[in-house]
C-alpha positions as CSV (number, residue, x, y, z in Angstrom):
1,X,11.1,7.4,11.8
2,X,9.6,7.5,15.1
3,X,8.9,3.9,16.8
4,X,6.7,3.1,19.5
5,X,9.2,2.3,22.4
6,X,12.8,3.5,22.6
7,X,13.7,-0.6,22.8
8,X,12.1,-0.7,19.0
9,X,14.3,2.2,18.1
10,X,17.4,0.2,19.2
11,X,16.0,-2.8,17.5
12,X,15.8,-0.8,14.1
13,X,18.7,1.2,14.3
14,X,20.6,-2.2,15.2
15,X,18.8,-4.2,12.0
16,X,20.3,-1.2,10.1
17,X,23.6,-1.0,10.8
18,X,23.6,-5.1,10.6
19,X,22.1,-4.9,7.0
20,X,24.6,-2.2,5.8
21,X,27.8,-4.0,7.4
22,X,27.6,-6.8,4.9
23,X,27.5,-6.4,0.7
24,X,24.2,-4.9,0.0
25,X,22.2,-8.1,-1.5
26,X,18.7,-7.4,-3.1
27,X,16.8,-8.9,-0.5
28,X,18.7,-6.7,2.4
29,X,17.8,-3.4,0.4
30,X,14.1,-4.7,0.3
31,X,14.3,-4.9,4.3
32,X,16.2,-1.2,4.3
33,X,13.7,0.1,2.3
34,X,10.5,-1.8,4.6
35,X,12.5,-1.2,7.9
36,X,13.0,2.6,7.7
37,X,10.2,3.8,5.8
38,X,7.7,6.1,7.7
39,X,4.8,5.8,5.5
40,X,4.7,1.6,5.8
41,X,4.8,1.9,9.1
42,X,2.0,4.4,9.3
43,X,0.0,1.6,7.2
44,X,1.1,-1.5,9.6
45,X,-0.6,1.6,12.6
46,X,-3.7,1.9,10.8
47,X,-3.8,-1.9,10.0
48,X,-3.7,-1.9,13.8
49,X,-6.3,0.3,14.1
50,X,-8.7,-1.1,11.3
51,X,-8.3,-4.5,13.6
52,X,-9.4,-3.2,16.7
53,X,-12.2,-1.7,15.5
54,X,-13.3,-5.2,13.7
55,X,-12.7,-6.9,16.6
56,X,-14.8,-4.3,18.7
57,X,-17.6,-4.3,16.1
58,X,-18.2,-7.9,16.6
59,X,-18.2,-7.7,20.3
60,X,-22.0,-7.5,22.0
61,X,-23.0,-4.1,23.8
62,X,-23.4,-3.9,27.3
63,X,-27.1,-4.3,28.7
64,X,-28.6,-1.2,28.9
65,X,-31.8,-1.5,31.8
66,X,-34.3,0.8,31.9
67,X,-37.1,1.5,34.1
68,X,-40.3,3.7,35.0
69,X,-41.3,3.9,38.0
70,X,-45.8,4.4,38.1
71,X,-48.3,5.6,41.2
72,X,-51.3,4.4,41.1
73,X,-53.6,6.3,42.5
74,X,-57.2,4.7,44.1
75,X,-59.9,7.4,43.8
């Protein structure tokens, strides 16, 4: 599993070996199985994703100006 920082890496790999130094309890294989698995984390990325684009979405465009520029002529 590749993490965004090499600090989260040591974070995980830390939980890990934490977790699987005590008796293996039902709720510590549930954080095993949510802490080192690839595809959930690719899910909480694109959850990222999905909110950045919400929160861009409901943001106003920049002003756009515009002009044209007339000669008159007198005849």
């Amino acid at each position: 599993m590749r993490q965004r920082t090499e600090q989260d890496e040591q974070a995980v790999a830390t939980r890990v070996k934490e977790l699987l130094s005590i008796p293996l309890s039902a709720e510590s294989a549930v954080e095993l199985a949510l802490i080192d698995n690839p595809g959930l984390q690719a899910a909480y990325h694109g959850l990222g994703v999905a909110e950045a684009d919400l929160v861009q979405a409901g943001r106003l465009r920049n002003p756009v100006f515009g002009y044209v520029h007339l000669r008159w002529r007198m005849f």
